[in-house]
N, C-alpha and C positions, 0 to 999 in steps of 0.2 A: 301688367297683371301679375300679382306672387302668385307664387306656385302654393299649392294646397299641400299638406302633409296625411300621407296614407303608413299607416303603421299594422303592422303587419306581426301579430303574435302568434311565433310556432315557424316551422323552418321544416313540416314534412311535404307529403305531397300535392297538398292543396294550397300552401303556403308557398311552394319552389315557383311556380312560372308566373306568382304574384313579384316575385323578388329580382327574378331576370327577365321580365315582360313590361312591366309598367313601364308607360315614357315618363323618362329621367327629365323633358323637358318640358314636363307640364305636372308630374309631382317630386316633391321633397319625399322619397320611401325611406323609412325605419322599419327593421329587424329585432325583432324583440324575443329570442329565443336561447336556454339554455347550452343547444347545440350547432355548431355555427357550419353544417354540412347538412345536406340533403343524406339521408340514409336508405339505401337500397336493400330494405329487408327483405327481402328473397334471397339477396345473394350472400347476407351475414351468414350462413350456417357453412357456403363451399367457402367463403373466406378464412372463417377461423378453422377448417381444415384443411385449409394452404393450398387450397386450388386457383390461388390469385392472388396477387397483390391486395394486401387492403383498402389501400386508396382506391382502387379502383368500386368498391362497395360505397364510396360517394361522392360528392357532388358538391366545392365549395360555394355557401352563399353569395362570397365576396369573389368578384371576379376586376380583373379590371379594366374591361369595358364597360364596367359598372361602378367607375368611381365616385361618380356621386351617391351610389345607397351607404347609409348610413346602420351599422350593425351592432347590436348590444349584447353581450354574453349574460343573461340574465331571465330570470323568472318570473311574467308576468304574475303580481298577487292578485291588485284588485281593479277594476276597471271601473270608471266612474262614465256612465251613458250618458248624461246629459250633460255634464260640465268637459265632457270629451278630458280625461286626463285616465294618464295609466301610473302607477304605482308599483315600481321593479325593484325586485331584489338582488343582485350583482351572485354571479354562479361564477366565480372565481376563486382561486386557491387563498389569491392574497387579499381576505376580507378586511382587514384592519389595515391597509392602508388604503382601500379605497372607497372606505365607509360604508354607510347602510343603505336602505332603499333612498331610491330616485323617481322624477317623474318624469312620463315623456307628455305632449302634447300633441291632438290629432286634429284633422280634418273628416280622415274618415280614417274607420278602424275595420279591419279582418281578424276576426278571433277563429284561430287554427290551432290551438296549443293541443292538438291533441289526447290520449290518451294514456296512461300508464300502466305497469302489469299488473294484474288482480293476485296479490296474492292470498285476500280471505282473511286476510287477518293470521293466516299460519305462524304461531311463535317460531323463532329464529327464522324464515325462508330469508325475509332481506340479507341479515347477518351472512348466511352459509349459501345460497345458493349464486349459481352463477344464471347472466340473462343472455340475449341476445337480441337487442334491441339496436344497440350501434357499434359501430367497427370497434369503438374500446371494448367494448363487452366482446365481441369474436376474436380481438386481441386477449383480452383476460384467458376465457376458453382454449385458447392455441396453446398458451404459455402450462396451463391447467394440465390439459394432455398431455403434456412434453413430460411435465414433473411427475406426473402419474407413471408414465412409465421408466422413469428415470428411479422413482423410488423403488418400484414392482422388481427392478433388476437387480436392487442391492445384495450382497450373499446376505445369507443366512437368513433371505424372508422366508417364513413356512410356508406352503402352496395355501392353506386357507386365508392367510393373510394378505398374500399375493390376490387372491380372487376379489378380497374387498377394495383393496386397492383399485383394482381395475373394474368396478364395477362401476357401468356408468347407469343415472339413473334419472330419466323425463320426466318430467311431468308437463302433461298435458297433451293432450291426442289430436289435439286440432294441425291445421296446415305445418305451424312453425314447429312444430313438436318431432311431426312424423318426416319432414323433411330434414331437421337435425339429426333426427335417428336415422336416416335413411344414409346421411353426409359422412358420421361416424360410424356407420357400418363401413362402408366403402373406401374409408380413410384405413382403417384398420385393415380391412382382406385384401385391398388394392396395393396398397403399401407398406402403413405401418408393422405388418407382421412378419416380413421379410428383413427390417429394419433392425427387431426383437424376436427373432424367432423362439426364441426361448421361451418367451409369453403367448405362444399362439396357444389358443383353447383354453386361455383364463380371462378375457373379457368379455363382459356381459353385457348387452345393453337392455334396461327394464321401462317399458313404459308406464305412466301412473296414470290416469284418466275417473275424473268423476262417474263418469257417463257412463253407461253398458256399452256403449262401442266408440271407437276411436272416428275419427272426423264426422262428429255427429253433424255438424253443420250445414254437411258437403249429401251430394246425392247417394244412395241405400246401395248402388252398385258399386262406387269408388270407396266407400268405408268397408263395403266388402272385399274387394279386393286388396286394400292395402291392409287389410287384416289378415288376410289370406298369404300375401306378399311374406310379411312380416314373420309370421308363421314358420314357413317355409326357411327363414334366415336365423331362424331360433331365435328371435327377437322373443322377448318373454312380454306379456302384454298385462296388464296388473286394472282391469275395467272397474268400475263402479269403487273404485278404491280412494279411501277418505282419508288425506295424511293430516294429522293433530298437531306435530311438532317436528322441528328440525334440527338437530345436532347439526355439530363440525364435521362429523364421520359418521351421519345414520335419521335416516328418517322412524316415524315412529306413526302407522297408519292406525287406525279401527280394527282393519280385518286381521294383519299380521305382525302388529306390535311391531318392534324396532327391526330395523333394515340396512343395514350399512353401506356405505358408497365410500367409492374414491372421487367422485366429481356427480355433482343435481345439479341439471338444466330446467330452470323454471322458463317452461315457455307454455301457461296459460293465458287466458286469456284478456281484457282488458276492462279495466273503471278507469270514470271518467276523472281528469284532471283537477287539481285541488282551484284552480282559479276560478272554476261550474260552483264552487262553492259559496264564492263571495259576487256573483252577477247577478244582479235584478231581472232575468229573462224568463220566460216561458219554456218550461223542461215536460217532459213526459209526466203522465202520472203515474206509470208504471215502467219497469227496465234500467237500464242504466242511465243516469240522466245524461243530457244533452242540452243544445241551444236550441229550440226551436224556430225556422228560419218560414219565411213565404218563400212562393215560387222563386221570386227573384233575390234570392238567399240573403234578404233583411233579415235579420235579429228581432224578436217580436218578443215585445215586454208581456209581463206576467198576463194581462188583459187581452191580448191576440194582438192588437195594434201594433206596426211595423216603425223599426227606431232607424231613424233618417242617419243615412252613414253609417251605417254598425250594419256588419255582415259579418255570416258564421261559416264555415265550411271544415272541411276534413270529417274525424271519427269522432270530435267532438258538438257537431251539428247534426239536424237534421231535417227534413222538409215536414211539414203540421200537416196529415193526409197524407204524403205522398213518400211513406220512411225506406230509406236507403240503407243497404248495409255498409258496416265499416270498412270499404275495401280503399284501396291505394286508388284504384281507376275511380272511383267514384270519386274522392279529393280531388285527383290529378282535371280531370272534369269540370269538376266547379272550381278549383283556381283557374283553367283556360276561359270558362264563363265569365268572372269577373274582370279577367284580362282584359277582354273584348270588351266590355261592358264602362270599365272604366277608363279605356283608349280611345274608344268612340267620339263623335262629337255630342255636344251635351242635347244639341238639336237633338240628333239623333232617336226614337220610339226604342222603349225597354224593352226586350225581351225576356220572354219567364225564362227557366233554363229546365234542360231535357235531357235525361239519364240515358245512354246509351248501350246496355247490357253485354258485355262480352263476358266470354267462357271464364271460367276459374279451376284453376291448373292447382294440382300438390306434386310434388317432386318426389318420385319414388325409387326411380332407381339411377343410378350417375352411368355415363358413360365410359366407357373402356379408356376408351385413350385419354381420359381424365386420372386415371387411378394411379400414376405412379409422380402425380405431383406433388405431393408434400415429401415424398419420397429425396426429388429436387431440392425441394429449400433445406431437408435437414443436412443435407452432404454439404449445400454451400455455405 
């Protein structure tokens, strides 16, 4: 009997325990993903403040007790549901010699390609600002830092110029915002100021938020507290603020016109991936679009009917009736569902799948004995 081919596009966390769980001897698995590590976004903000190794912030695809999975560095475009064919663009340096889009072939397909950052449409934000989405990008950030204060020390800065320099400046007040702020507070008092003492009491850090309050998402106590938190650290907190534009060295908001920075962290929030744009599926009619999936996380064409072999999961799926939010446990969830589901024997009665609700944490303040670690990496 061949083995059937499961292809698998996206590589976060509803896509990982598709990729190290399937038995190798009863499918052909394909990888179809830009990024070819599991990305531990909690831990990208202490990473790029050198509280660890970066490797350790992820998890490769390819391992090799898993030399039969087969892996692509590339960008799902467009998906063909009934002819089962994908259509990949190659996300490599060296485009011209290894030509243009390709295609792969499936049995059954898992579309996981998650999400990207929302930036609005903001002129320059891609250009100028920095993300934190995967270890390059908390690599980027580390290096950012370094030079920020490398420049801030040269003689003859004036102290105004000095302060722009070292001004850091967030945006977005959600989980991944106020946890970065929280990272580069404590990177900075823990450490870095003993490092540059010369610079202590000239960096800032500013948050920017749509919203009237920061972690609007999150429950009315924890937004008050970590505003309250914040507060108290002279974190300057900038709510309901609308930035229009972005310079190299200066945002340009509504309320207070241009704003200088030495390093913007764009860590809002997420729209959905450009591939949602070429699927023939069933998306919300309202919010940010999505797949819409049945219980047993089918893919359901525009009409509600469920398409045989085509399942959706991660933050770019979600249940018709029963919506989920965008979290890592909720992927992580529905990749061990399909695990079990397509490990099983075929005999085997479907199971719907069942969302298990755990707590959701924001990281607010670092630990002690953590604070004189980047301290470590810059002497070695």
């Amino acid at each position: 009997m061949s083995k059937q081919t499961v292809a698998i596009i996206g590589s976060g966390w509803g896509a990982f325990p598709l990729t190290q769980q399937l038995n190798l001897a009863r499918y052909n698995v394909t990888v179809i993903s830009p990024v070819r590590t599991l990305q531990y976004t909690p831990l990208l903000a202490s990473a790029a403040c050198g509280l660890f190794d970066l490797r350790l912030a992820e998890e490769p695809i390819r391992r090799q007790h898993r030399a039969g999975l087969n892996y692509y560095k590339a960008i799902a475009e467009k998906v063909d549901l009934e002819k089962r064919i994908i259509t990949c663009q190659p996300s490599v340096d060296d485009l011209e010699r290894v030509g243009g889009p390709f295609e792969v072939k499936y049995d059954k397909v898992v579309l996981a390609p998650g999400c990207v950052t929302q930036t609005f449409g903001t002129p320059g934000a891609m250009e100028h600002a920095l993300f934190l989405r995967t270890t390059n990008d908390a690599r980027v950030l580390q290096q950012r830092l370094l030079q920020m204060m490398d420049a801030a020390s040269l003689p003859g800065i004036p102290e105004d110029k000095q302060r722009e320099i070292l001004h850091i400046r967030i945006v977005g007040g959600g989980a991944i915002g106020i946890e970065a702020t929280a990272e580069l507070y404590d990177l900075w008092h823990e450490s870095m100021r003993h490092l540059y003492p010369h610079l202590d009491g000239k960096v800032q850090l500013t948050i920017h938020d749509v919203a009237p309050q920061l972690l609007s998402t999150f429950d009315e106590s924890l937004s008050q507290y970590a505003m309250k938190s914040l507060k108290e650290k002279k974190v300057e907190m900038k709510t309901s603020s609308h930035i229009e534009e972005v310079e190299a060295d200066a945002i340009f908001t509504k309320e207070d016109g241009r704003l200088p920075y030495g390093l913007l962290l764009w860590a809002t929030g997420n729209k959905a991936a450009n591939l949602l744009d070429n699927l023939d599926v069933k998306k919300p009619e309202h919010g940010m679009p999505r797949i819409l999936t049945d219980k047993y996380l089918r893919a359901l064409r525009p009409d509600g009917s469920p398409i045989e072999d085509a399942f959706a999961i991660g933050d770019a799926a979600d249940i018709e009736g029963h919506s989920l939010p965008t979290l890592a446990e909720v992927a992580l969830q529905k990749g061990e569902f399909l695990v079990k589901e397509f490990n099983k024997s075929e005999a085997s009665p479907r199971s719907p799948f069942e969302y298990k609700q755990r707590a959701n944490l924001a990281y607010l303040e670092q630990m002690a004995s953590l604070g004189y670690a980047l301290g470590a990496y810059l002497r070695s």
